[in-house]
VMD Tcl script that draws the C-alpha trace (Angstrom):
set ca {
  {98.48 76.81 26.06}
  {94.76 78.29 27.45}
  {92.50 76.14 27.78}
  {89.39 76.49 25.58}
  {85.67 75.91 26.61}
  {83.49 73.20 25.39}
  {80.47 72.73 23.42}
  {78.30 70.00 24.84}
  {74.96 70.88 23.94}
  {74.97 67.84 21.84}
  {76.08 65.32 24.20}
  {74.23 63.25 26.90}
  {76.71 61.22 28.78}
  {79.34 62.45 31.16}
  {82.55 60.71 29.70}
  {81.45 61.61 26.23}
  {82.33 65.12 27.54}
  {86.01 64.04 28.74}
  {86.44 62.13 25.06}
  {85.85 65.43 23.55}
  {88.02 67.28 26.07}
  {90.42 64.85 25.36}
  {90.85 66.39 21.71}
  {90.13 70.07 22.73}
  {91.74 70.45 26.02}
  {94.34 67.62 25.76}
  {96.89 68.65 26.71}
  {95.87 71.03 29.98}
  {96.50 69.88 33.03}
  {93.07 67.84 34.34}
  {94.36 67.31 37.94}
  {97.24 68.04 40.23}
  {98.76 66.33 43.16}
  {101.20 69.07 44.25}
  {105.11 68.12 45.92}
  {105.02 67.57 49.28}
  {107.87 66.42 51.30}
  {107.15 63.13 50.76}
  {106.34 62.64 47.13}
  {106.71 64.79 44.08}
  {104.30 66.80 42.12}
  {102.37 64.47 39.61}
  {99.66 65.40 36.94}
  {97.48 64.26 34.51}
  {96.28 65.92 31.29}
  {92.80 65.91 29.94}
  {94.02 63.48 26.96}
  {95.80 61.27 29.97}
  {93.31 61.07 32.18}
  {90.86 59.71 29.20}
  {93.36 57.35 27.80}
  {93.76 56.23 31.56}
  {89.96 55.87 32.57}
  {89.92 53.73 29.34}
  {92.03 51.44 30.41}
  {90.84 51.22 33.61}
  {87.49 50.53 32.43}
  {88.97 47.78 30.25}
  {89.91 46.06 33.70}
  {86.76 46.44 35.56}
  {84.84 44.58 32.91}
  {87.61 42.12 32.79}
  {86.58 41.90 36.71}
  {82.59 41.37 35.28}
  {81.36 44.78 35.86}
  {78.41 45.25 33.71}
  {75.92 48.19 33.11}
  {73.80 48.91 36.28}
  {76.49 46.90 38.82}
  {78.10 49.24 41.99}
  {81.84 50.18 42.49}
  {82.66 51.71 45.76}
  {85.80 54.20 45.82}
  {86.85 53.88 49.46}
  {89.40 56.71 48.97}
  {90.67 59.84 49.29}
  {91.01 62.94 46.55}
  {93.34 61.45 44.10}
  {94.12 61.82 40.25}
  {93.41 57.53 40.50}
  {90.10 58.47 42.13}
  {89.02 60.36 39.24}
  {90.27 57.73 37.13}
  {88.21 55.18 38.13}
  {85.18 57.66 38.43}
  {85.48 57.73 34.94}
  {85.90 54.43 34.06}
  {82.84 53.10 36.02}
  {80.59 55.44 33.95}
  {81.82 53.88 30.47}
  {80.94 50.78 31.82}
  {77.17 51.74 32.73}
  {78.26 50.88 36.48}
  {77.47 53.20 39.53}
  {80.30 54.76 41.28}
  {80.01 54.66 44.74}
  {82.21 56.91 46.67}
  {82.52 56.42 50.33}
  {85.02 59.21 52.47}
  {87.29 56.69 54.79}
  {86.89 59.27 57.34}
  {83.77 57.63 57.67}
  {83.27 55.62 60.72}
  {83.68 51.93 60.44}
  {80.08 50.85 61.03}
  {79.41 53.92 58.87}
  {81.59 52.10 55.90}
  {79.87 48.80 56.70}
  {76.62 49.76 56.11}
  {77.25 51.24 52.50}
  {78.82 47.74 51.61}
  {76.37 45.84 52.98}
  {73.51 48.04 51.14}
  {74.99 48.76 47.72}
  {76.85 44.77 47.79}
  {79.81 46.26 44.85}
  {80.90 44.19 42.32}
  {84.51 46.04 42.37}
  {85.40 48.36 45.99}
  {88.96 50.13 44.80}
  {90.40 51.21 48.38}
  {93.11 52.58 49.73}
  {96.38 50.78 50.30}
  {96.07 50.25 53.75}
  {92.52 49.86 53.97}
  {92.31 47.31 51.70}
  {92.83 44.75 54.39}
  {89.60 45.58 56.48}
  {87.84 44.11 53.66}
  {84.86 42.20 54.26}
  {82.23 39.64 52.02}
  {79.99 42.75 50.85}
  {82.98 44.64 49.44}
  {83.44 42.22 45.91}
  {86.21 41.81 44.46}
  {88.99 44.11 45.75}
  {91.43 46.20 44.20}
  {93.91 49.07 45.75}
  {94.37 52.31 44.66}
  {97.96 51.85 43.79}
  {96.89 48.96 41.53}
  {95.19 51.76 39.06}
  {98.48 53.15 37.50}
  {99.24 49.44 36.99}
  {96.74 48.58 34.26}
  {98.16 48.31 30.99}
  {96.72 50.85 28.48}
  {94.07 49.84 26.84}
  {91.20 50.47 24.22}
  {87.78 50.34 25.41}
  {84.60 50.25 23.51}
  {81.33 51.84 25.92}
  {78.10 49.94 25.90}
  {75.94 51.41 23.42}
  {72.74 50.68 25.72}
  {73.60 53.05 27.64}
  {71.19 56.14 28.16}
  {71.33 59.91 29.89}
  {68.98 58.42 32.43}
  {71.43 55.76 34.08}
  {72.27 56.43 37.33}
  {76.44 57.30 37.49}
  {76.74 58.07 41.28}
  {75.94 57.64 44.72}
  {76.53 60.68 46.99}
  {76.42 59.66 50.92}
  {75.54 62.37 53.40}
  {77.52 62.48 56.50}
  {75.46 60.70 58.78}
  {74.98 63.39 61.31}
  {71.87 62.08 62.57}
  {71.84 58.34 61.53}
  {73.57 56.22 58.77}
  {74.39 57.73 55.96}
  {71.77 58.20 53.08}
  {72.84 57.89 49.26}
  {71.81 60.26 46.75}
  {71.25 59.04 43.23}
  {72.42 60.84 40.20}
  {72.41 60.43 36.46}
  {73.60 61.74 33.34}
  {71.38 64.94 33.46}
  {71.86 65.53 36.85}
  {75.56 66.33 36.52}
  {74.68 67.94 33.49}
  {72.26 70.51 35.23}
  {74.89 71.40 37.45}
  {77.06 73.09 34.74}
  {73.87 75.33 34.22}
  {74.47 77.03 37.54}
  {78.28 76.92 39.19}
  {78.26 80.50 37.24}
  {80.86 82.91 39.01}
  {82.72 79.44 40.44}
  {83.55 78.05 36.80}
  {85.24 80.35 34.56}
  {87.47 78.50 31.31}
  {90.70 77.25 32.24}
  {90.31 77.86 36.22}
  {93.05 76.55 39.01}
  {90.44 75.23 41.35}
  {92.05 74.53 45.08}
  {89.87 71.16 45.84}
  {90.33 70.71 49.87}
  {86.66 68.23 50.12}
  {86.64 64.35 49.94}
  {86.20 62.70 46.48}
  {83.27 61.19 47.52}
  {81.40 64.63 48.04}
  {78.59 66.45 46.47}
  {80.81 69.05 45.83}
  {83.33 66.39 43.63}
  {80.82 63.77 42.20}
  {78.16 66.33 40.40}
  {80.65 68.57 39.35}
  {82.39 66.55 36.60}
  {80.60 67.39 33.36}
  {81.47 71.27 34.40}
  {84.55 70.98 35.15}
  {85.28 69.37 32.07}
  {83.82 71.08 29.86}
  {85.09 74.32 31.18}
  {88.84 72.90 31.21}
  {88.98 73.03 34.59}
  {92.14 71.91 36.99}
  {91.93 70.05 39.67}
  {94.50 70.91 42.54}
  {94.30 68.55 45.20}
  {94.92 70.11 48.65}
  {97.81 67.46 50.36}
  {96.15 65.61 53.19}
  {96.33 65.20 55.86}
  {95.13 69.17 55.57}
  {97.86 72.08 56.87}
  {97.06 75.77 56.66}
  {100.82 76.28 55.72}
  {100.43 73.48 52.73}
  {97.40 74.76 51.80}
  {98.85 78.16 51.50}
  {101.75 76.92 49.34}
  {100.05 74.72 47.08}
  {97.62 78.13 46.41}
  {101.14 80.38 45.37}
  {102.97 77.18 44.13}
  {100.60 76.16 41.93}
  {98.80 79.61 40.47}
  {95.71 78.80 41.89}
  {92.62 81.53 40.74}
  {90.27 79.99 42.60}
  {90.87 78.83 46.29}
  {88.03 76.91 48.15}
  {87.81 75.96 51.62}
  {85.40 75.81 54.84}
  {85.58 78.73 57.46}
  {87.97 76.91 59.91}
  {90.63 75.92 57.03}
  {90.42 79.74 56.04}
  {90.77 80.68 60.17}
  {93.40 78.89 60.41}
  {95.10 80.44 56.84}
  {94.89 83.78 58.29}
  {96.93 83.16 61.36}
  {99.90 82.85 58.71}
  {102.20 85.50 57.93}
  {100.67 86.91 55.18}
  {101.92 86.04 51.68}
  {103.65 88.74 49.30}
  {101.01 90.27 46.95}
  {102.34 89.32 44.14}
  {102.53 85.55 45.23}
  {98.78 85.03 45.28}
  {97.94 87.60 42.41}
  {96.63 84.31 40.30}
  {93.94 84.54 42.63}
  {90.36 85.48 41.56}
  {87.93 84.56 44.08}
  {87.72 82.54 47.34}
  {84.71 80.55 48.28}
  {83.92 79.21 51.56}
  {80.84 77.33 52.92}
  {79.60 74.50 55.56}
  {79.08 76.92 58.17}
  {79.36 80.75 59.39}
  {82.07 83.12 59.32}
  {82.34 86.24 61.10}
  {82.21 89.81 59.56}
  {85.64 90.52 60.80}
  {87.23 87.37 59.17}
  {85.28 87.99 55.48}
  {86.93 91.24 55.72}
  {89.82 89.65 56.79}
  {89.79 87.19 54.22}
  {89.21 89.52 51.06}
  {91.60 91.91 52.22}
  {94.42 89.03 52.35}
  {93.47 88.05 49.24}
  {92.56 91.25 47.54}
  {89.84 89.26 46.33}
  {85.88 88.86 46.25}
  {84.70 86.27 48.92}
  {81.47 84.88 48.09}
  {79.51 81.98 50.05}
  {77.37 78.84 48.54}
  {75.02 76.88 50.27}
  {73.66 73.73 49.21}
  {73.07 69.86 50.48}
  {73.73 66.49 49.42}
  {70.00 66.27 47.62}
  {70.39 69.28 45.86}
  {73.77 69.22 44.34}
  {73.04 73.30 43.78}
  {71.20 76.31 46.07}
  {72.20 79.24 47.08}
  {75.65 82.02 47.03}
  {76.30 85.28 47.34}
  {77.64 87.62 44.56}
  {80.60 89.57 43.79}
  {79.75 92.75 45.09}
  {78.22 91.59 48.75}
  {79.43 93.47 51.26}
  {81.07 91.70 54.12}
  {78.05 91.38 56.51}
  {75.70 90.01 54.04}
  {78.64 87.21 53.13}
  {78.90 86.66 56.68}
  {75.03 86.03 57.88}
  {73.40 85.07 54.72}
  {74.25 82.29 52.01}
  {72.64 84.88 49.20}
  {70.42 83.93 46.58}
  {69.61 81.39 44.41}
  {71.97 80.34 41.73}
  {71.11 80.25 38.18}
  {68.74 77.24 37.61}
  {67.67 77.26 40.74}
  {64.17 77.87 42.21}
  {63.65 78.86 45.92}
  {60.82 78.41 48.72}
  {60.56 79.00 52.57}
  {57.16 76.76 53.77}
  {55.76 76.32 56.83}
  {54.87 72.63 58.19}
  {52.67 72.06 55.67}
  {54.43 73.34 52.60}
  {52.44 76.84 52.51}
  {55.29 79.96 51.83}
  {55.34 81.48 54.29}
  {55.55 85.41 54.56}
  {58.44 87.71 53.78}
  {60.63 87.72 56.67}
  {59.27 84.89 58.41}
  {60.95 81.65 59.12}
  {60.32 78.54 56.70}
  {61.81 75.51 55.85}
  {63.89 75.77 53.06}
  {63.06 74.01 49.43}
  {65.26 73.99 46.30}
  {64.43 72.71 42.70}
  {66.31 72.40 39.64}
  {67.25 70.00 37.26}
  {70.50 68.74 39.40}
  {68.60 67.53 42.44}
  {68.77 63.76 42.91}
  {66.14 61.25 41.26}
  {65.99 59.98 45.19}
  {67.69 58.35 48.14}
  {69.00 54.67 46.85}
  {67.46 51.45 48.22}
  {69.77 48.51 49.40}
  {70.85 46.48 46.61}
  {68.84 43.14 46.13}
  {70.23 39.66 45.57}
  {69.89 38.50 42.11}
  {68.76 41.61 40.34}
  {72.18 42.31 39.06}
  {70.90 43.07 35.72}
  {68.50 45.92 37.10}
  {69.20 49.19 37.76}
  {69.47 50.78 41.78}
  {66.04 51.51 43.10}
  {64.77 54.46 44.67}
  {63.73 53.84 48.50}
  {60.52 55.77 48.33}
  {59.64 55.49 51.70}
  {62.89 56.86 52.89}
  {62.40 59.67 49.69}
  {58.60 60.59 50.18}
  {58.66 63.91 52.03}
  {62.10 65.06 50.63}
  {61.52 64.75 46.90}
  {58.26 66.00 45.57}
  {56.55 64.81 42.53}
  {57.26 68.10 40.81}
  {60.99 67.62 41.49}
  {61.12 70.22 44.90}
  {63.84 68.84 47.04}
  {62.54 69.93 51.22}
  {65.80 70.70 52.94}
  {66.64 70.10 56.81}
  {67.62 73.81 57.18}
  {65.12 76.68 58.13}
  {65.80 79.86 57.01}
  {64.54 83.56 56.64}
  {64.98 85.89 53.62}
  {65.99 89.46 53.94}
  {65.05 92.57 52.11}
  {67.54 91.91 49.15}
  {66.24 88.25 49.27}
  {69.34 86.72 50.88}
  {68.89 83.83 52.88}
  {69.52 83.21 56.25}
  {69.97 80.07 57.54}
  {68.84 80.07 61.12}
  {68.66 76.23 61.79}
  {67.85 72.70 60.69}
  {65.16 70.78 61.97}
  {67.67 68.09 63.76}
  {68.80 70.90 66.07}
  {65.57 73.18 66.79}
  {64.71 72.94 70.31}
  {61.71 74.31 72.35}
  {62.84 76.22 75.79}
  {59.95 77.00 77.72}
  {57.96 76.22 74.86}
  {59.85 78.32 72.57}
  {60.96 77.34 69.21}
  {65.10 78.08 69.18}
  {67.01 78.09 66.33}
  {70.65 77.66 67.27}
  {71.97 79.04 64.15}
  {70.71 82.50 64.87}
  {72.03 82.10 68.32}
  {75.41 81.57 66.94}
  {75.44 83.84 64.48}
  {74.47 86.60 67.45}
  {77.07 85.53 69.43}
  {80.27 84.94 66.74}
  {80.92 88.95 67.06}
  {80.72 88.77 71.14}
  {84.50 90.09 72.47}
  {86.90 86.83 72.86}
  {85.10 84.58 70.76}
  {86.69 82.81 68.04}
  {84.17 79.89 66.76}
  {80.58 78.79 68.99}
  {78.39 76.19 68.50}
  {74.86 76.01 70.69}
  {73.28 72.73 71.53}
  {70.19 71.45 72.96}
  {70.26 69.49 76.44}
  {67.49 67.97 78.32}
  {66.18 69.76 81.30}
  {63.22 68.70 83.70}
  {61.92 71.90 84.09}
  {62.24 73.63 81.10}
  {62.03 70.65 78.38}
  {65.31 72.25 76.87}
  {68.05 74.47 77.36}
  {71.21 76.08 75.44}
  {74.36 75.03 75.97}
  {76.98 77.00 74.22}
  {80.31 75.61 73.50}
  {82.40 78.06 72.79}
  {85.94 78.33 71.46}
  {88.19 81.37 73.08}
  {89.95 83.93 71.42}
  {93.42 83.38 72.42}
  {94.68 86.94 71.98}
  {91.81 88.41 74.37}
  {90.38 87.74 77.65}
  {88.30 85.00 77.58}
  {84.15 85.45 77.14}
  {81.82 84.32 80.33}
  {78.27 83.79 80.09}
  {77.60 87.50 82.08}
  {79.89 88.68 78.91}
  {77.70 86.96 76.57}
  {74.44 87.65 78.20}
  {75.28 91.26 78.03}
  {76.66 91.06 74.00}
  {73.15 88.99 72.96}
  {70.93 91.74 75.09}
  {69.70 93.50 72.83}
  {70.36 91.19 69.77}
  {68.12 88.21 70.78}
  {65.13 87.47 72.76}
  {66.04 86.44 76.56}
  {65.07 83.33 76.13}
  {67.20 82.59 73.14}
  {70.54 83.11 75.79}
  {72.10 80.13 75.90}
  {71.53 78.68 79.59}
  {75.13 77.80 79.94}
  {78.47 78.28 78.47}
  {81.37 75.98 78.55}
  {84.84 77.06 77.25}
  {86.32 74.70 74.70}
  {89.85 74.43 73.04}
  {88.06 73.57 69.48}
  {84.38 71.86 68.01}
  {85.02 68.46 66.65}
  {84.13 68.20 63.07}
  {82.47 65.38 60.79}
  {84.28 63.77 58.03}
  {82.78 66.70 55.58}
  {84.42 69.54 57.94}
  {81.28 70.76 59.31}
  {80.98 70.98 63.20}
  {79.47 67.74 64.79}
  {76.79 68.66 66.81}
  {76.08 64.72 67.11}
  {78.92 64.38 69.12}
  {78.92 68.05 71.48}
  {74.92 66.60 71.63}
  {75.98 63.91 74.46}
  {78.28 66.62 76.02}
  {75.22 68.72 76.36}
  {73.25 66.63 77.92}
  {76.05 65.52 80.50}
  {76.41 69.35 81.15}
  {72.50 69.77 81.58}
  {72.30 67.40 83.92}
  {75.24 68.22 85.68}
  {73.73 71.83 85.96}
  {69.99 70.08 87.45}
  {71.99 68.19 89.95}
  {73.54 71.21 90.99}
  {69.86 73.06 91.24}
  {68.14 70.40 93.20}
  {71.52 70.56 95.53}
  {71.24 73.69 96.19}
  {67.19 73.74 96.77}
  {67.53 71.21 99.44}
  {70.18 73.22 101.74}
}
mol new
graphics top color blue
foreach p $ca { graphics top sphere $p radius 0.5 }
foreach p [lrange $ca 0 end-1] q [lrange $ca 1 end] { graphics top cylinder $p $q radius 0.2 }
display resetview
């Protein structure tokens, strides 16, 4: 049975969507765990996973939660995570979805603010439990509710809020992005080349992602499956679950695909489901796009976007390599684009600007802690904490700076976090990187500020060897960034790692290589003033 697509022009509410999918789509496959050598393959259908999330539902306001209350999903990507995703929404509660990759003080402070009526955890997390987690359930409790009518509260409106998105935290606790009814609704209006009816969608991000919690009403609609990506995450599983389950369109981050393509490479015919592969988060070389597609014998495009924005930017079908590689394209449909100086003028074409986004998905603002005693009222917007991200006229100011091309691509070439002045030069480390991926023996980089006395700032490149080659020096890079970067751009100092420790998203933490950077700065001062006073 295909699935079909979905006419929601009519509806307002998210789980209205998955009712009427329910009847349409019931019986295609919603979401996937696939076999793994220690469990079997399970599913869910459309018609299921409805009849499920209304039981579910039934228990939480058994529990007390009401319209406007929190529930935080300390899990992982599950068909019970989706569950109670949709269950919270048809009781007019908040779902609250925090990755337990998070760090522990990281966790804590999302408790503490958004004080849940309900946290459904994992198993063995359950136990860390504290006061501001509520009343606690486990995710292995889910498939134990009883099935179960439930009747939605018919207060409800388009405009309550149904999520809380968390951003990784890379420079500070994590801030939560609210989103309603027409939020994830906007988002259908632009996922474009990345939703087409009946899709096998390889999901390899955390649940509690931007990338998971706006995308429901279009995945729905478009009778979408879910194939969950077995964690922890293997190249070789990954690779299986892709042939083993007919996936057409396989997502992932530019190390997951890295390491793919150091497999044997698959018969043809074995990933001929295929359609497209998407990849985002960070760069990837020329040589791997081509790589990539040719493995595939498919179209790799690129999408950019943030936590505030829910959608931005990708590349089309017919990019060539090279503008997949250094740009993250255009803006999708929906969306509306701006590069602006420091205070908010566009600037020219072909000069660097902060990047701003607008559409209707963008979030209605960054959540303030929950109050005591004001149960019964919606989550607030912190205004303080969303005043200079969120404009009045809905433009969402991003942390990334960027340049557009002739073709109007975008290039990201930095975010404002990790600019650093050398000399009194403005450095973007992204366009450092991006100069040095194609340098001989280089397999992934990442550049960092340190402090210096003299200088203010230097670059510190941490770079990843190619195993198969000889290994890069900073003579080797100097001479690849000559004549592809100003002087001053050359990173001051290069220091050979085996890999770039990642955040709980995937991206590469540059809080952490940060410290390293300054421990290698100063180790590199102390060995100047040595040598001055011989």
């Amino acid at each position: 049975m295909d699935a079909a697509a979905i006419d929601t022009s009519d509806l307002d509410l998210v789980d209205d969507v998955l009712k009427r999918a329910a009847t349409i789509n019931g019986e295609i496959e919603a979401y996937v765990e696939p076999a793994t050598p220690e469990r079997s393959r399970s599913s869910i259908s459309f018609a299921e996973w409805n009849e499920r999330s209304d039981a579910f539902a039934a228990e939480l306001a058994r529990r007390g939660v009401r319209r406007h209350d929190v529930v935080c999903l300390l899990m992982g990507p599950s068909i019970d995570y989706a569950i109670a995703y949709q269950a919270i929404m048809r009781c007019g509660a908040v779902a609250s979805g925090i990755n337990p990759r998070l760090a522990r003080q990281e966790q804590e402070s999302i408790f503490e603010r958004m004080r849940p009526i309900v946290t459904v955890a994992e198993d063995e997390l359950a136990a860390n439990a504290t006061a501001f987690w509520g009343d606690v359930m486990t995710k292995s409790q889910i498939r134990e509710v009883p099935l179960a009518p439930f009747a939605p509260n018919v207060d409800r409106s388009p405009s309550d809020y149904v999520a809380v998105v968390w951003t990784s935290g890379t420079t500070g606790l994590p801030k939560g992005a609210l989103f309603d009814h027409t939020s994830l609704k906007a988002v259908a209006a632009g996922t474009d080349l990345l939703s087409f009816v009946g899709d096998r969608k390889l999901s390899p991000l955390p649940f509690a992602h931007v990338g998971y919690m706006t995308r429901q009403w279009d995945e729905i609609s478009n009778g979408i499956t879910t194939i969950i990506t077995p964690t922890p995450w293997r190249a070789s599983a990954a690779l299986e679950t892709i042939i083993a389950e007919r996936v057409t369109l396989a997502q992932g981050v530019p190390t997951q695909w890295s390491l793919i393509l150091e497999l044997a490479p698959p018969r043809p015919e074995d990933i001929s489901s295929v359609r497209i592969v998407t990849t985002g988060a960070a760069r990837m070389a020329p040589s791997q796009v081509a790589a990539l597609r040719e493995r595939f014998g498919v179209p790799v495009v690129v999408r950019y976007t943030s936590t505030e924005t829910s959608l931005g930017t990708g590349t089309r079908l017919d990019d060539d390599d090279a503008t997949v590689a250094t740009t993250v394209g255009r803006p999708v449909a929906s969306v509306e684009m701006a590069l602006v100086d420091e205070v908010g003028h566009e600037v020219a074409h072909g000069e660097v600007g902060r990047v701003r986004l607008r559409s209707g998905a963008v979030m209605k603002g960054y959540v303030g802690p929950r109050q005591d005693g004001a149960r019964d009222e919606p989550l607030r917007v912190d205004s303080a904490a969303t005043d200079g991200v969120l404009s009045n006229d809905g433009w969402i100011t991003t942390g990334d700076f960027g340049v557009l091309d002739a073709a109007g691509n975008l290039s990201l070439v930095g975010r404002d976090n990790e600019l650093y002045q050398r000399g009194g030069y403005n450095i973007y480390p992204a366009e450092v990187e991006q100069a040095i991926d194609g340098a001989p023996g280089v397999a992934a980089v990442a550049v960092v500020a340190g402090a210096d006395d003299v200088l203010g700032e230097i670059g510190i490149a941490f770079v990843v060897p190619d195993p198969d080659v000889e290994a890069p020096t900073r003579d080797s890079i100097r001479a690849h960034l000559a004549e592809r970067v100003a002087d001053y751009k050359v990173p001051d100092v290069v220091v050979l790692v085996d890999d770039l420790p990642v955040t709980a998203m995937g991206k590469i933490d540059k809080k952490v290589l940060k410290v390293r950077a300054n421990e290698v700065a100063k180790e590199r001062s102390d060995a100047v003033a040595a040598t001055r006073r011989k």
